[in-house]
C-alpha positions, 0 to 999 in steps of 0.5 A: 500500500502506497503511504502519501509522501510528505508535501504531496497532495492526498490521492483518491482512495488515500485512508487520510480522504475518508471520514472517519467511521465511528458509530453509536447506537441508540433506541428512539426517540434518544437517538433523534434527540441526540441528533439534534444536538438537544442532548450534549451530555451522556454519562456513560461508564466507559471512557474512549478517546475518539474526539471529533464527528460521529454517526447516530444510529437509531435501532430496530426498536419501535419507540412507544407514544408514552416514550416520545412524550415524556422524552419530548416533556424532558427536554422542553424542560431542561431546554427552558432552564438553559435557553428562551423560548421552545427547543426545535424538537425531531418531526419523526423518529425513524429506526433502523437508520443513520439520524 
């Protein structure tokens, strides 16, 4: 495999050319709302050093009307002790796709 040289602009096909492809899991309507940048902090247990874009993934999993609502409830309230007015929430919640 050819490495790119010092100085020289990068080729096509070139592993420096391509996006990086790291991707998270979800269930909906969390992987929407992430998406959407309405949920900035996730606090999971395990640590990872990538930095920079990612892919959401939704999962298979039909979200159920009561879950949309009381995640939708959620953030109209966290978002109203932080900004003014009303956050722009997801018009749909699709699964099994990248949001």
């Amino acid at each position: 495999a050819a490495r790119a040289a010092v100085g020289r602009a990068a080729q096509p096909g070139d592993r420096s050319e391509q996006p990086p492809v790291t991707v998270l899991t979800f269930h909906q309507p969390l992987a929407s709302i992430i998406a959407y940048g309405l949920q900035r902090l996730d606090g999971r247990v395990w640590s990872s050093r990538h930095r920079g874009p990612l892919w959401i993934h939704a999962a298979a999993h039909e979200p159920r009307p009561s879950d949309i609502a009381m995640m939708e409830d959620f953030v109209r309230h966290t978002y109203s002790l932080d900004a003014p007015g009303e956050p722009t929430l997801p018009p749909a919640y699709p699964t099994s796709a990248l949001v």
